[in-house]
C-alpha positions in Angstrom: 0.0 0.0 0.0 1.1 3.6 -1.0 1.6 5.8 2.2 1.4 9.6 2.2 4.9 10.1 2.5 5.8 8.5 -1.0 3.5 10.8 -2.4 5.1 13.6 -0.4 8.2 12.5 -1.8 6.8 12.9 -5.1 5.9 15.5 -5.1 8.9 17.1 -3.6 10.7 15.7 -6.8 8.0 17.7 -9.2 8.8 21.0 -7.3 11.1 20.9 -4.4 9.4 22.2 -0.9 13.0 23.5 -0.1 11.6 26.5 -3.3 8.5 27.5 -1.0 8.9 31.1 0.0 9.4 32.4 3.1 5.9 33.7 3.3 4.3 30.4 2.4 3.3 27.2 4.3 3.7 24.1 2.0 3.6 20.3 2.8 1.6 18.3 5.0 -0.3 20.5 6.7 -2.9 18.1 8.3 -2.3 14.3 8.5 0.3 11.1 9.1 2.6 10.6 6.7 1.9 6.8 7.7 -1.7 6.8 6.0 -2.2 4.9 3.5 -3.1 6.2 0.1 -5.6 4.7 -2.3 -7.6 7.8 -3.7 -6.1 11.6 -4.4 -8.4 14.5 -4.6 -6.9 17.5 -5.9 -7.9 21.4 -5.6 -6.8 24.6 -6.0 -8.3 25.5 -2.8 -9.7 23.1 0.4 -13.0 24.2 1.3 -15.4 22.7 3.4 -17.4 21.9 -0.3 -14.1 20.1 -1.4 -13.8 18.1 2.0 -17.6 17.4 2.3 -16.9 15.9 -1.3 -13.4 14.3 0.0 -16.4 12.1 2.4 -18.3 11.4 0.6 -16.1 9.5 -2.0 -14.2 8.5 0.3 -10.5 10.2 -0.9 -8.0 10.1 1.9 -5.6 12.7 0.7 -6.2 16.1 -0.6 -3.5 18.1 -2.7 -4.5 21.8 -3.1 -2.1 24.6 -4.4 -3.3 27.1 -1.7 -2.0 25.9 1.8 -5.3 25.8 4.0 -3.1 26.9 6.6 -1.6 30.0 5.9 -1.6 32.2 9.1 -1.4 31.0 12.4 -4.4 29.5 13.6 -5.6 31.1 17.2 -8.9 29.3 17.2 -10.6 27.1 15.5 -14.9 26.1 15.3 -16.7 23.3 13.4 -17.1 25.8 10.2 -13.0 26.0 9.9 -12.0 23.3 7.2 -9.1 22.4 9.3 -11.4 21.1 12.1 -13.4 19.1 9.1 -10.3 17.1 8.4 -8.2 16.7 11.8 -11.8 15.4 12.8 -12.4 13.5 10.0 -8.6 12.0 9.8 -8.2 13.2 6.5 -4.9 14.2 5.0 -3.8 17.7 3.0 -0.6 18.8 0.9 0.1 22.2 -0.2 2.2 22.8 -3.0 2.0 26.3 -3.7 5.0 29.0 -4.3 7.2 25.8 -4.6 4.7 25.1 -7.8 4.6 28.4 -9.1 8.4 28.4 -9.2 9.4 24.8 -9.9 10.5 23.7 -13.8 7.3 22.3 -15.2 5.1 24.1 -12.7 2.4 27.2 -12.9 4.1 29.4 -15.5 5.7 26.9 -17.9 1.8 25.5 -17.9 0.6 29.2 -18.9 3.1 29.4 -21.4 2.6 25.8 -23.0 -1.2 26.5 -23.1 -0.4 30.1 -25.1 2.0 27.8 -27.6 4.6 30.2 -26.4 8.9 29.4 -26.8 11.5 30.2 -25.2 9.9 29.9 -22.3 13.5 29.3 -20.2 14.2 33.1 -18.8 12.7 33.8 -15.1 11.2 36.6 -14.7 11.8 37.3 -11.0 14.9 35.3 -9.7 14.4 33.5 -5.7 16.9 31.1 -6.3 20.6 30.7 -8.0 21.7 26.9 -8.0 24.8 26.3 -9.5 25.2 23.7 -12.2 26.6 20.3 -10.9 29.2 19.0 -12.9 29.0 15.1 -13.0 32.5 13.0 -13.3 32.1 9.2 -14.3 34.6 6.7 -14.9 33.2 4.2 -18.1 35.6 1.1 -19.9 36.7 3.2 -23.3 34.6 0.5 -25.0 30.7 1.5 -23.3 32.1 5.5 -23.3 29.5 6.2 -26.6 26.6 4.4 -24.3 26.7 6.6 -21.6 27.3 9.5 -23.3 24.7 9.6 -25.0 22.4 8.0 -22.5 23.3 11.3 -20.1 23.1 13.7 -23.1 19.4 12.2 -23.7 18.9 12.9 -20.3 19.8 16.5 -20.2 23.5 16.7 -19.7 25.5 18.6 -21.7 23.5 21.3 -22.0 24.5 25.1 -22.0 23.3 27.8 -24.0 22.5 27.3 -28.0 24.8 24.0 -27.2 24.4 20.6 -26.3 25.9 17.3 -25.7 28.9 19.2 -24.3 31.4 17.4 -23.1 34.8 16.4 -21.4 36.6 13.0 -21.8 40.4 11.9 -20.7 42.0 8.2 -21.1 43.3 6.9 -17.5 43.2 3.4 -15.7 40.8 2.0 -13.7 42.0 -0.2 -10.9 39.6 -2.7 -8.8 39.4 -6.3 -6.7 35.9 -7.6 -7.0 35.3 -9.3 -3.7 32.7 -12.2 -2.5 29.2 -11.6 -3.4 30.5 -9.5 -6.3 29.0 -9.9 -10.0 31.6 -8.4 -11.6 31.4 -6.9 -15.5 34.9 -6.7 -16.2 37.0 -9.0 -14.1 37.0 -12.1 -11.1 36.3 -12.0 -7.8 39.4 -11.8 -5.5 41.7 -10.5 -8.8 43.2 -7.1 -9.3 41.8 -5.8 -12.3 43.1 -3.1 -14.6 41.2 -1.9 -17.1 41.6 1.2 -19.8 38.6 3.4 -18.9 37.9 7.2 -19.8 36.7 9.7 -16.7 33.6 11.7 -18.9 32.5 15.0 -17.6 29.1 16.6 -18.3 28.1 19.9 -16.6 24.0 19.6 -15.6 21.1 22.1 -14.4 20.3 20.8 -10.9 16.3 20.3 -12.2 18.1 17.8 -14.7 20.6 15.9 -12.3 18.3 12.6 -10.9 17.4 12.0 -14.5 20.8 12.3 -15.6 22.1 9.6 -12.8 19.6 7.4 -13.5 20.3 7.4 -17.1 24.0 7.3 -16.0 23.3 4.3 -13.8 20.9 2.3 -16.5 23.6 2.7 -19.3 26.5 2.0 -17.0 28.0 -1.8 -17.3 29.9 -2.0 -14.2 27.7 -3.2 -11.0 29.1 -0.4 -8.9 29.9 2.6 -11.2 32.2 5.5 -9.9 31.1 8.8 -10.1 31.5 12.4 -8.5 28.8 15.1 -8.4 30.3 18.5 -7.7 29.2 22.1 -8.0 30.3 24.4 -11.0 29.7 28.4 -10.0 30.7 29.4 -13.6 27.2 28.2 -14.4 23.6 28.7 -12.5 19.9 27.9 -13.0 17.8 30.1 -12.2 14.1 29.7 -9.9 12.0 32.0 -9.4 8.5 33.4 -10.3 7.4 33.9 -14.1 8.7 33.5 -17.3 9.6 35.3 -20.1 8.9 34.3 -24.2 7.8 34.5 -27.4 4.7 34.1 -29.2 5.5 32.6 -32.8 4.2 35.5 -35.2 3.5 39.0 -33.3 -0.1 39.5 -32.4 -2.6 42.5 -30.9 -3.1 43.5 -27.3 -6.9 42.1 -27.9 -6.3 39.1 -29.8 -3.8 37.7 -26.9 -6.2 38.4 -24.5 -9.1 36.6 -26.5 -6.1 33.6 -26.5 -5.8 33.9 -22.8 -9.4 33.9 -22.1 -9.6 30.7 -24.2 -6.6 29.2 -23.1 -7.4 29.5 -19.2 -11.3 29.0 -19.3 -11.1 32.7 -17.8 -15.0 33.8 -16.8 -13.4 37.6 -17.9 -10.6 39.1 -19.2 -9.3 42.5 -17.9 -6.6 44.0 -20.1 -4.5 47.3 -20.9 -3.7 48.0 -25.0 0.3 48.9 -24.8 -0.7 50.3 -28.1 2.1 48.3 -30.2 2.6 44.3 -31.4 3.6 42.7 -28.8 6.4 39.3 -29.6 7.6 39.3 -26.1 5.3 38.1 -23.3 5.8 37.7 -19.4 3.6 35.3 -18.1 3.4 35.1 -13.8 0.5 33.1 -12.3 -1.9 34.2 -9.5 -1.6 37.6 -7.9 1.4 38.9 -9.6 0.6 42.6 -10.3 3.6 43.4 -8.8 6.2 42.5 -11.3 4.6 44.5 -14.1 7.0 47.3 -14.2 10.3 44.6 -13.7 8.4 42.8 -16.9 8.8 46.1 -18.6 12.6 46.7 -17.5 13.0 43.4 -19.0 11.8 44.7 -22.4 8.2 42.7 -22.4 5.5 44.0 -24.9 2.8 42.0 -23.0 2.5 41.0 -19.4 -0.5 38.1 -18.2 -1.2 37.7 -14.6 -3.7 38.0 -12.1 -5.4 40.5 -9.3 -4.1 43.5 -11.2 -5.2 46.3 -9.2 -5.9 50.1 -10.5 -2.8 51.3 -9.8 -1.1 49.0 -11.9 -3.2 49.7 -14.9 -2.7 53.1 -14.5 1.5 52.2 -14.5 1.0 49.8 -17.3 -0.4 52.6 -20.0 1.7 55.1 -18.7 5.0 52.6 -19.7 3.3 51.5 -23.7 2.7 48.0 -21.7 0.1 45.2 -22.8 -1.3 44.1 -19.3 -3.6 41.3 -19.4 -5.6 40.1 -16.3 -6.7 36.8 -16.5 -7.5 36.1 -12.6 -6.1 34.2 -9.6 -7.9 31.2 -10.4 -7.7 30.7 -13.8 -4.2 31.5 -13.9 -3.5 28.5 -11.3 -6.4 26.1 -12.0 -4.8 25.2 -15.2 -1.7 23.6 -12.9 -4.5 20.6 -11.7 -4.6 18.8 -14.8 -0.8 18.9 -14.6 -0.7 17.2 -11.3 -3.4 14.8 -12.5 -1.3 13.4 -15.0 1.9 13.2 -13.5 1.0 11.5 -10.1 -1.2 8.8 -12.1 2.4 7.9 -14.1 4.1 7.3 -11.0 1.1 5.9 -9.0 -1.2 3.9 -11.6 -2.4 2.1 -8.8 -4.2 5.5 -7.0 -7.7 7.1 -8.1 -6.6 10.8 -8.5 -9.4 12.8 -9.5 -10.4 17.0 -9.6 -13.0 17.5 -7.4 -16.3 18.7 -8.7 -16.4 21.7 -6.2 -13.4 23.0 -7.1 -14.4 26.2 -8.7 -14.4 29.9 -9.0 -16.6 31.0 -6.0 -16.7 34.3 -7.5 -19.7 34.9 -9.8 -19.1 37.6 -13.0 -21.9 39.5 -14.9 -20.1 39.7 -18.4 
């Protein structure tokens, strides 16, 4: 039986908890990590409409994107959702700015659902990792295998370039011992065998996949390898990102492909009053960061919870701002989550819950 800490686990591979801001609250945030785990419900937020339906079908574990404990808690009645699921043994996760920041979260899903490219720039930088540079040692005869098993992985991989490599002849010197299945060699021998130490430098989002592909393609039973840090290099996390749309488009017609794209009830925008190529995309409330998109030489900016302010900013600075609202920004990231946890978990029932919705009623 699954428990909730494999899915925690998970999930902490998808986007990393050690990303959540220091504002946020992510994780388990009700529950045992001992529970066992048979059905998922997901939701952008956990209300007492999602947990009733959590019940009533019986789900165990609810994944929202909005922590349902955000501030401290100083009391707590039978209408608080947090008293619904301690009393009701029920489980919650929160993946929230650790989602919005992660590689493959919130704003590469905005961008993949506008068709946009060159979706790698952040807009707002939290994080500077710096590239790991991975050393293995590989018999000259299985060098090509690896290679290219790490390159499909992701290694090699810097700027307009990839596939970039190091490679230096040298010896390899081993004595299998008892219980070894040895590739190259037998068991209580001193073996010598030509082998070449390959070097590929890697983003840090890149480097499990790359070991495993390492590892899979690797002949010996016990390959060696090194994994160090290389400052030349970072990867950048952090909140938005910046691209392209294909051919350049109007201030009206994006938003009519952001209303589409998102299922938005409405779509509030600002006409920068030129074609607009360059786009800034930033999930949820991120109003804020309009006049850094600018600096960054944007022609369009899509977010959420613009207020007046900022639409007064954005005209004065030429800038396309497009509103497309909290929810509908950040829905679009359950589907995501659908997807991936059924590929690791076939066995669990992950569903969206039919009350997760926009509470907020529009008269268009």
């Amino acid at each position: 039986m699954i428990k909730v800490r494999e899915v925690y686990d998970f999930l902490n591979e998808l986007a990393p908890f050690a990303y959540t801001d220091k504002f946020d609250n992510t994780g388990l945030l009700v529950g045992d990590f001992n529970d066992n785990v048979n059905k998922i419900l997901l939701a952008l937020d956990i209300t007492n409409a999602v947990i009733d339906e959590a019940l009533n079908k019986d789900f165990g574990l609810i994944i929202s994107h909005h922590p349902i404990i955000f501030n401290p808690i100083k009391r707590m009645d039978s209408n608080n959702p947090v008293y619904k699921l301690v009393r009701n043994f029920k489980n919650a996760i929160a993946v929230h700015t650790n989602l919005d920041m992660a590689n493959g979260g919130v704003s590469d899903i905005m961008a993949e659902l506008l068709c946009l490219k060159n979706t790698e720039e952040v807009l707002e930088t939290a994080y500077k990792n710096p590239y790991k540079q991975v050393v293995v040692f590989v018999p000259k005869d299985n060098v090509n295998e690896v290679y290219n098993a790490m390159t499909n992985a992701g290694a090699g991989e810097q700027g307009s370039y990839r596939g970039c490599s190091f490679s230096v002849d040298g010896e390899g010197v081993f004595q299998p011992i008892q219980g070894a299945n040895p590739h190259i060699g037998t068991v209580g021998k001193l073996e010598k065998v030509n082998e070449v130490r390959l070097e590929m430098l890697v983003k840090p989002s890149k480097l499990n996949a790359v070991i495993k592909a390492m590892l899979n393609a690797h002949p010996y039973e016990e390959p060696a390898y090194q994994i160090l840090d290389n400052h030349a290099l970072y990867e950048e996390i952090g909140y938005g990102r910046i691209c392209e749309v294909e051919d350049e488009i109007d201030a009206r017609a994006l938003a009519e492909k952001v209303k589409k794209a998102y299922n938005c009830s409405v779509v509030r925008y600002v006409d920068g009053g030129k074609p607009v190529k360059r786009i800034a995309v930033c999930s949820g409330s991120g109003g804020g960061l309009y006049e850094l998109a600018h600096q960054k030489g944007v022609d369009a900016y899509i977010t959420g919870d613009i207020k007046h302010s900022q639409w007064i900013g954005a005209n004065n600075l030429g800038l396309t701002l497009i509103d497309g609202g909290h929810f509908h920004t950040e829905n679009i990231i359950l589907k995501y989550l659908q997807r991936k946890i059924k590929e690791r978990f076939p066995t669990i029932e992950v569903e969206i819950a039919e009350f997760n919705f926009d509470v907020v009623k529009y008269i268009v």
